[in-house]
C-alpha positions as CSV (number, residue, x, y, z in Angstrom):
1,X,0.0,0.0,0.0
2,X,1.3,3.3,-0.9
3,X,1.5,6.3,1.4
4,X,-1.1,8.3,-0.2
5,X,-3.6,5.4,0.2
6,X,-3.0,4.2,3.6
7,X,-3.3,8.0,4.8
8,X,-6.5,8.3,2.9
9,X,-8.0,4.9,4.7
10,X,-6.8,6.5,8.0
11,X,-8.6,9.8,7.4
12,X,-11.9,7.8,6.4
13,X,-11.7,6.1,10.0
14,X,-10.7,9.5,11.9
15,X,-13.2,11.1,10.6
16,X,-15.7,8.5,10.7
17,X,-15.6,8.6,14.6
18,X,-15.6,12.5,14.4
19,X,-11.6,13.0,14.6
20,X,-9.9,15.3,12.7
21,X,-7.4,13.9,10.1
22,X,-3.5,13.4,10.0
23,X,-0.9,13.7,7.5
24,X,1.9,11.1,6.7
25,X,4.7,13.1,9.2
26,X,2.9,12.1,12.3
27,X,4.6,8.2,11.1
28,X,8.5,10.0,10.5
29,X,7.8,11.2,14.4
30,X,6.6,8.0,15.6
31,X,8.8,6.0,14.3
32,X,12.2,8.1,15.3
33,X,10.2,8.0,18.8
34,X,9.9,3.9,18.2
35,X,13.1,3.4,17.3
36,X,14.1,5.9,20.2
37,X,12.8,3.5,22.7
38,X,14.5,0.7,21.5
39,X,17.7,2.4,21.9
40,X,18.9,2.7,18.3
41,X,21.9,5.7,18.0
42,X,20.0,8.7,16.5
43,X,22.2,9.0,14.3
44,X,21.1,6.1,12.8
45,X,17.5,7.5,13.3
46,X,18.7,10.9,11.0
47,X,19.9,8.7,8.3
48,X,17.1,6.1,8.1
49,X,14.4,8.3,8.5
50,X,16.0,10.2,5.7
51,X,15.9,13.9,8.1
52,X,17.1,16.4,5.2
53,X,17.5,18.5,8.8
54,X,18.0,18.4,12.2
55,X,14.3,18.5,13.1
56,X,14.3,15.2,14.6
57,X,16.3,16.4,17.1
58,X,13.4,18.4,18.4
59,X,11.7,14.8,18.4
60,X,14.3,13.1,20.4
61,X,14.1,16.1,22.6
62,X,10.3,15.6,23.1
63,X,10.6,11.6,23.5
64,X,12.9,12.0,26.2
65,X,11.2,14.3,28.4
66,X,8.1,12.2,28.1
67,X,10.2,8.8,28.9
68,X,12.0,10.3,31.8
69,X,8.4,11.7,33.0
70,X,7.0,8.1,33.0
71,X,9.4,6.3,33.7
72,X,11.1,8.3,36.3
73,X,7.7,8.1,38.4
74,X,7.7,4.5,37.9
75,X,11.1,4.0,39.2
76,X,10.4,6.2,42.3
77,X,7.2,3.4,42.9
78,X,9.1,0.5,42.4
């Protein structure tokens, strides 16, 4: 299935259920924040994800305030 389609097929769902619709960057963020939380290098993450900038920085930036937020306050309850 090609990008344009599985987007399309996505929006027909969201909006379906009354969502609003997405466009195909929301999958470049969650998969450098996938591939984040498995641990791969970022710089790995730059090159596979094909980042033309350093924007996923700002992504790595987010991911890790939100892991250390969770996961921090698990860690204190364990």
């Amino acid at each position: 299935m090609v990008k344009s389609k599985a987007i399309h097929h996505i929006n027909v769902i969201l909006k379906s259920w009354g969502w609003g619709t997405i466009f195909g960057h929301l999958f470049r963020i969650g998969g450098a924040c996938f591939y984040l939380s498995q641990k791969i290098d970022p710089e790995i993450i730059h090159i596979a994800g094909c980042w033309c900038s350093l924007a996923y920085e700002v992504y790595i930036c987010a991911f890790e305030q939100v892991a250390t937020c969770h996961f921090g306050g698990l860690l204190a309850h364990s």
